[in-house]
N, C-alpha and C positions, 0 to 999 in steps of 0.2 A: 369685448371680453367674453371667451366661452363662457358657457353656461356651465353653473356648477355643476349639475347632475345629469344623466341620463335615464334620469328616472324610472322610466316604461321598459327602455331595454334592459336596464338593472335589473328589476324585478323581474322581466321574466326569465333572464340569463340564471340569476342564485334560486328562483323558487324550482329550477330545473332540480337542485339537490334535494328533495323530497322524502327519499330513503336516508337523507344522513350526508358529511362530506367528511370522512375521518382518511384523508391521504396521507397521514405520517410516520412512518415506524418509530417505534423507542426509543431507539437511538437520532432519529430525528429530533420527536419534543424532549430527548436531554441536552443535546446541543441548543435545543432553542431555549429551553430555562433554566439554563447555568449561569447565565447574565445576574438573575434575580433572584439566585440563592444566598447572594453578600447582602443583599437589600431589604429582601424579607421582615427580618429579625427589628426593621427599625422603626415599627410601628406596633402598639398594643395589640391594635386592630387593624386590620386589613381590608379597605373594601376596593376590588378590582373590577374594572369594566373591559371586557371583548370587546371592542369595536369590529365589527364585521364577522360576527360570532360564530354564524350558520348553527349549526346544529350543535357547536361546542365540543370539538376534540381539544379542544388549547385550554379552554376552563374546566374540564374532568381532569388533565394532564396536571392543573394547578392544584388543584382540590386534592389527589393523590397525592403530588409531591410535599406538599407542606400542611397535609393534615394534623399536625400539630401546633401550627398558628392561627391565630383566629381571622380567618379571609371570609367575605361574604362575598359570593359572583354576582355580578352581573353583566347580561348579554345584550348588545344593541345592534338591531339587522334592521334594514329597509325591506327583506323578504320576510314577510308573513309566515308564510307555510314553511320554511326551512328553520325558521327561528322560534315556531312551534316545538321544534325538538330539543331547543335547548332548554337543559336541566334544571337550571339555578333562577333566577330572578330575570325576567326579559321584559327589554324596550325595544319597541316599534317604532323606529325612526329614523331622519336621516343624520350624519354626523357632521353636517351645515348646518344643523338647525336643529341641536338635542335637547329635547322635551325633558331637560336636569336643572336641576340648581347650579349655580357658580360653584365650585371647589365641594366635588361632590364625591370625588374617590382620590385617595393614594395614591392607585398605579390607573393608568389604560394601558390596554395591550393592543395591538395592531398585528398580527400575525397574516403576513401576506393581504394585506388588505388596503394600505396607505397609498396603492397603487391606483387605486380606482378610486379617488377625492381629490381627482384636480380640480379646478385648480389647489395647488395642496399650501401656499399665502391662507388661504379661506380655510378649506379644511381642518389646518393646526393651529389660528386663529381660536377657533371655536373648540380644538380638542384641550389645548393649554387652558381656557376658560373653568372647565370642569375638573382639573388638578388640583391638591390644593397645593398651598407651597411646602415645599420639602419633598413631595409627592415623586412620581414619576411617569415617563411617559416610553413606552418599549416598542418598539417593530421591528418585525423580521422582513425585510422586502427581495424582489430579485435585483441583480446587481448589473447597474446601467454600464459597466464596463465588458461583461460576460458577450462574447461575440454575438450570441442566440439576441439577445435585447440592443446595442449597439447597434450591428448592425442590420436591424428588421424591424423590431417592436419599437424601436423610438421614431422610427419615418411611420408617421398616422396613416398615407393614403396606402401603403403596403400593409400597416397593420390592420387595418379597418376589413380586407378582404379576410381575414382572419376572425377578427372579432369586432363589430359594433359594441360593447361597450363603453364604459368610463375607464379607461387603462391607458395611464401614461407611467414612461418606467422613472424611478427618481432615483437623482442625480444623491450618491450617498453627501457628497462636500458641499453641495448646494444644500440640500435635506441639514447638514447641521450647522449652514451659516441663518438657516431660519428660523432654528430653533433656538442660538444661539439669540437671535435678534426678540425673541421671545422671553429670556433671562432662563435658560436652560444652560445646563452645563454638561455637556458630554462625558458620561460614567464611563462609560463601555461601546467598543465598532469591532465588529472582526468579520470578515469574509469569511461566508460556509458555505458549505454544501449539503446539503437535503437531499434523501436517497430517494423518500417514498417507498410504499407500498408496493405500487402496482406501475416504477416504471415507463414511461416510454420506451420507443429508441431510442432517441436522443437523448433522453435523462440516463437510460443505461450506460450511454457512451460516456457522459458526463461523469458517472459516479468512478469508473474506471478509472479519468483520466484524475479525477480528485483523491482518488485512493494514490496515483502513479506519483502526481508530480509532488513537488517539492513545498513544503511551507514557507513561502519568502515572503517579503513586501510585494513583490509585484504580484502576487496569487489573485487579487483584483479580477485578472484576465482571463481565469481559467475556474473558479468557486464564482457558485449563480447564486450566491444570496449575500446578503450581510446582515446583520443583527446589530441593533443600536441600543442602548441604553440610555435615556437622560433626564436629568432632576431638575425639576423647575427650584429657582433659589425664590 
């Protein structure tokens, strides 16, 4: 069985963001939090966890949007010094093994992040643990269909020349027969696209061809993210 974490190379890969990791424009975290604008409203209280927080553009982004419900943040990083910057309440640890109580937030959020906890049986094991019920659980990941991760980032001996980390890309229909096997129930899935700030080339060419093509079922093939919703019963 791999190992859950890569620990050493994880930390030093996210303590690289030291200045901060805000890559989203506006219009990125509104597509990313229009999922959980219906959801919101159905708790008194709110207490949310970032899993994989860094510095927290996704928890300022939440905190602005729904400053009139009562949310409490919190942020959980295995990097030290980057998690140093986040704003709101932080934990130091890994999400195999969170230093929480049983059923201790509402929502978690996983913003790009669900990528790097494989194996992710283990991972969502222990993130469904800290739900409570009624509660939710939300990620935005890249999408194992998108040619870029298909056909490159899912073969490890080709991705590895790229990146030694913990990143394997998840499979969105596998990702909800697991949640599913967890007593989740699928709110919300939609294939997106994510512009960024500061572009590549290849995410330039990307945003293009997403502005171009068409919204259909198959879009799968051509939008490199998907965004998930789901409630534990």
């Amino acid at each position: 069985m791999q190992e859950k974490s890569y620990s050493e190379k994880d930390l030093a890969y996210f303590n690289r963001f030291t200045s901060g990791y805000s890559p989203y424009l506006a219009k990125d975290l509104d597509a990313m939090l229009q999922p959980i604008d219906s959801v919101i409203g159905q708790f008194g209280e709110v207490r949310i966890c970032e899993v994989g927080c860094a510095s927290g553009q996704f928890s300022q982004a939440l905190a602005a949007r729904y400053v009139h419900n009562h949310i409490s943040l919190f942020g959980l990083d295995i990097a030290s010094q980057v998690l140093s910057l986040y704003p709101y309440e932080k934990i130091c640890g890994s999400a195999f093994a969170m230093p929480l109580k049983s059923a201790s937030f509402e929502m978690i959020c996983l913003p790009a992040t669900l990528h790097h906890l494989f194996p992710f049986t283990d991972s969502l094991s222990e993130l469904s643990r800290i739900i409570v019920p009624g509660g939710y659980f939300y990620c935005m990941e890249p999408n194992y269909y998108h040619p870029q991760r298909y056909f490159f980032m899912r073969y490890a001996f080709l991705y590895r020349r790229y990146r030694s980390t913990n990143d394997v890309p998840v499979h969105p229909w596998k990702l909800t027969a697991m949640l599913k096997e967890l007593n989740f129930e699928i709110k919300y899935f939609r294939f997106v696209n994510i512009y960024f700030k500061k572009p590549s080339i290849l995410q330039t060419i990307q945003n293009i061809i997403a502005d171009t093509m068409p919204t259909t079922k198959i879009n799968r093939y051509w939008m490199p993210w998907f965004i998930l919703l789901a409630k534990k019963q």
